[in-house]
N, C-alpha and C positions, 0 to 999 in steps of 0.2 A: 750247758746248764750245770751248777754248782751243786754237789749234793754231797750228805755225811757220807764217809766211805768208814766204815769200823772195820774194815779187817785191814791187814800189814799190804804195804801195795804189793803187786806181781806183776811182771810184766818180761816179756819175750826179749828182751832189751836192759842193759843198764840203764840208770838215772846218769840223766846228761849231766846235772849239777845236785846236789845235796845242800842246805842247808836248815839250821836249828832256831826256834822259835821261843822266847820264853818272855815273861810279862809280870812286873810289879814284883818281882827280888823282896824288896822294902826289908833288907837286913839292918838289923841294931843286935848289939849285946844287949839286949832288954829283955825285960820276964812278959811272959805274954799277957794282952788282955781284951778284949772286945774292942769291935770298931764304932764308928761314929754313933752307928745305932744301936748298940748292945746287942747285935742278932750274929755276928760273924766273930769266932778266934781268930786272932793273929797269934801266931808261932814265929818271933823274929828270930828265934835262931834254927828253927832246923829250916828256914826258909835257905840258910845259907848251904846246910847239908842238901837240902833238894837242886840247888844249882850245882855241887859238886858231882852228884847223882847223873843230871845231864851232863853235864862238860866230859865225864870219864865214859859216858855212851857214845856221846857223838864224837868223840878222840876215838876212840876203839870202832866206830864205824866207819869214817874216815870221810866227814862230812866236812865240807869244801868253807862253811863260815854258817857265822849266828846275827842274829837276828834278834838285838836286846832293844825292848818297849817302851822302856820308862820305869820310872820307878824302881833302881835298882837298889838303894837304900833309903831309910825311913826318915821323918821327920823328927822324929821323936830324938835321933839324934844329936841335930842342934840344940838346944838348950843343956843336955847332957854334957856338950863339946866334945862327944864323938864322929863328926861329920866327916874327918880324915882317916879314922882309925876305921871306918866303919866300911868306907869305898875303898883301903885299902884292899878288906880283908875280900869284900870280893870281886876288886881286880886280882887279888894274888890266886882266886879260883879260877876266873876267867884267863890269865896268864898259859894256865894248865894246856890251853886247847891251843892247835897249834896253826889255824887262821884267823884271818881276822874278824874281830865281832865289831857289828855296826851298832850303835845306838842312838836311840833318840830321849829325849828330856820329856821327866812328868813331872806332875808338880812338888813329887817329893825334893827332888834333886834340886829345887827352887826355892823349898821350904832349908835346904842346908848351904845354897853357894849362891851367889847372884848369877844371871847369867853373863856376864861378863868373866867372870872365872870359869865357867863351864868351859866358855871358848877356849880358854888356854888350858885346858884339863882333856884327859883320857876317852871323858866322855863325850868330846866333840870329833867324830868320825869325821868331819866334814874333810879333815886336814891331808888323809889319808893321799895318795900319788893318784889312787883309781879311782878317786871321787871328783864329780864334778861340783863344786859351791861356790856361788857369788861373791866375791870379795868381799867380806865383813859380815856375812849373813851366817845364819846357821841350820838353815838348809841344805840338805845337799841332794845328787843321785849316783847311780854306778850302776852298772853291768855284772851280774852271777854269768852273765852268757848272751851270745851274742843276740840273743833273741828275747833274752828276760834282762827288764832292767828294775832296778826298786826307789823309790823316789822318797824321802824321809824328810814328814814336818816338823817346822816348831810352833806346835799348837799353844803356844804360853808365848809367841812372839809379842801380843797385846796382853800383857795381865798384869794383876796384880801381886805376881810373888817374882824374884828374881831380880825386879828393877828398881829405880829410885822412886821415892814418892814425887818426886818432882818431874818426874822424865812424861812426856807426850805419852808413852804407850801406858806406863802406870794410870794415870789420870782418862787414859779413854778406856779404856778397864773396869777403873772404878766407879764413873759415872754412867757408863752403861748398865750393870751390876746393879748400883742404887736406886736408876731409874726402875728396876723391876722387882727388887727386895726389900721390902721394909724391914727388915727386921734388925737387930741392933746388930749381931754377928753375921758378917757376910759369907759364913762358912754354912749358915743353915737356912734351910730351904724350906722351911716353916709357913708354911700360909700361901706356898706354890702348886701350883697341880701340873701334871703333864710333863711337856718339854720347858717349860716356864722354870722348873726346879734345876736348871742349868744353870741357873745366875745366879752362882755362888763362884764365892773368892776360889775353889779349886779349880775351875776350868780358865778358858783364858780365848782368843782370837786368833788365826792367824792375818796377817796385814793384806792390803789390796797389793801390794807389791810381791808377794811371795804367792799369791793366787795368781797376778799375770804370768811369775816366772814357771808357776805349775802350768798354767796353758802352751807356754810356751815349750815347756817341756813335752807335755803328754803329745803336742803338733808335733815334734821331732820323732818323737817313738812311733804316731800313725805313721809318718810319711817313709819311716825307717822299719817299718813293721814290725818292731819289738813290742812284746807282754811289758803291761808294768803290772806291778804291784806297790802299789802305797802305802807305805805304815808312818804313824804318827798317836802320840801316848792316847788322845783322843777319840773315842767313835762319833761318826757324823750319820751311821744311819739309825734312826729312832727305833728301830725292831731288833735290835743289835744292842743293845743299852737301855738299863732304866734312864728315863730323860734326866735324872739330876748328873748325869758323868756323859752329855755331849757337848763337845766342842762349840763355843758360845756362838760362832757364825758355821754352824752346821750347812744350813741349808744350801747356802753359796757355794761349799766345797763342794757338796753335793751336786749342784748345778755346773758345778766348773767340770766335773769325773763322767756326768753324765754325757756327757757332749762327744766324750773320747772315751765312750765305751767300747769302741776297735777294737781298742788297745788297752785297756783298763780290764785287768785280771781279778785283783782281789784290793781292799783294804782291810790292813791289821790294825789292831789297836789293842792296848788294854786297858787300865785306868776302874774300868768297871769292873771287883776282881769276883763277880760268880760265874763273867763269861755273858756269850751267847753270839748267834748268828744271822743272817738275814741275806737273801737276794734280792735283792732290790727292782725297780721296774726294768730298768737300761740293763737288767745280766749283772751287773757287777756282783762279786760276793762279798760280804762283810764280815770279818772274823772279829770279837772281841773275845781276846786269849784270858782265862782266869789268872785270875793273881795267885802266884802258888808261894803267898805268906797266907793265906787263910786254907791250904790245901788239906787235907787229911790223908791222904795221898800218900806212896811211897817214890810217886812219881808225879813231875808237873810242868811235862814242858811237850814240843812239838817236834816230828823232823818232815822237813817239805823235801820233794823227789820231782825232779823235773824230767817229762819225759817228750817224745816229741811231739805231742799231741795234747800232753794234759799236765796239771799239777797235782800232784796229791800230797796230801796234808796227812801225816799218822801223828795221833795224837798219844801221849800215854798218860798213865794214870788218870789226874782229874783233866785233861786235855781230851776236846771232841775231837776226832777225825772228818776231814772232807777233801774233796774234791773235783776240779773246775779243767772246762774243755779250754783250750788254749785261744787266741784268738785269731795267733799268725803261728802254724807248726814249724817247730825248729828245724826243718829241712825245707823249709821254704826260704830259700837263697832268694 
């Protein structure tokens, strides 16, 4: 069973593996202003100060890799023609730490590069020696240890931002989208209630092909007894997200995770930046991490500790803490 843990974990034993957790960056040299709804500050610059905040924690901890969500630069910086100047600045922060960070793509990073550039950029981990990815996909999975493996979507594989307008996935996107949004901008979710408020231009699908390849994945981890954990910029369980920030074919992921709940530990996400969490029926946990550009925080990210028996999550600053029983203990050979 999943549960907040607020205090710094302890235990009779080192962490087998360490790794860092953080969600929605969204850095610009920009002056701050209110989000979509007038009700949240963005701070796009000390957002960049809060990630060097983490990075010089977990270097000084000595925390084995990271765990980046999506959204690590903002939108707002294309049209400025800051999109290069802007991921420079914080790869040159993440450069600092001295393993590797895995990433996954949100819609901001979609909003600055198509994704065909993605692929050939920094922010496609897939490319990595230790990673496993399908030839031309941008999915991929790995191993922290032999027992925990993390398996990272591309929830914007079917969408509207990133692709051409001409391309198959642009257009099933867009006509799924329309068929539930009237509204003239696809970005507002005006006259939707519920989970209905997900069919807007910011969220996106992942493909039938990249759900087989998760079955097929998560069958090799039961049969291998390895933990996963799942992250993808997306949340797919509805207690876990206001419904206008789930993944447009939620439910399916959700039916695909539930089946290999063995083996299924937690999914991350973040996308939705106030946060929030949920256990679902099947045990799985659901984290969606805050966005720490709306943080107030002097702190805003996560360190995960893996021990032989459990995971635990310390969160700090505006980051919750928790913690989930293992499902195959890491001395089980």
């Amino acid at each position: 069973m999943a549960q907040h843990c607020p205090k710094s974990p302890s235990s009779s034993s080192d962490p087998l593996c360490t790794f860092g957790i953080i969600a929605d960056v969204q850095y610009g040299d920009l002056e701050e202003k209110y989000n979509f709804h007038k009700t949240r500050l963005r701070n796009y610059r000390k957002s960049l100060d809060l990630l060097e905040r983490a990075v010089t924690n977990w270097t000084a901890d000595g925390v084995d890799c990271v765990l980046q969500l999506g959204d690590i630069i903002d939108g707002f910086n294309k049209p400025q023609k800051a999109s290069e100047s802007a991921l420079s600045s914080v790869i040159d922060v993440l450069n600092v730490f001295p393993g590797p960070v895995y990433h996954t793509w949100g819609n901001h990073e979609l909003c600055n590069f198509t994704q065909e550039e993605l692929m050939k950029s920094v922010l496609f981990s897939g490319s990595m020696p230790q990673c496993a990815c399908p030839e031309g996909k941008s999915y991929y999975s790995f191993n922290l240890h032999r027992k925990l493996k993390v398996v990272v979507l591309n929830c914007y594989e079917i969408s509207m931002l990133g692709l051409p307008e001409d391309s198959a996935e642009y257009k099933q996107a867009n006509e799924l989208i329309l068929k539930h949004n009237p509204n003239k901008s696809l970005c507002n979710p005006d006259g939707l209630d519920g989970t209905r408020r997900r069919f807007v231009k910011l969220n996106g699908l992942v493909s039938d092909s990249q759900l087989e390849w998760l079955k097929e994945t998560l069958q090799r981890a039961t049969e291998e007894q390895e933990n996963v954990i799942i992250m993808g910029h997306v949340p797919i369980c509805e207690q876990s997200a206001d419904g206008m920030f789930l993944c447009l074919n939620y439910t399916e992921i959700m039916a695909t995770i539930s089946t290999y709940n063995t083996c299924v530990l937690c999914y991350f996400a973040g996308h939705y930046h106030e946060g929030g969490s949920h256990v679902d029926s099947s045990g799985i946990l659901h984290v969606t991490f805050a966005g720490i550009i709306e943080s107030q925080e002097m702190d805003a990210y996560a360190t995960a500790y893996l021990y032989n028996d459990r995971l635990v999550i310390q969160g700090k600053g505006s980051y919750s803490s928790y913690e989930t029983k293992l499902k195959f203990p890491c001395n089980n050979v």
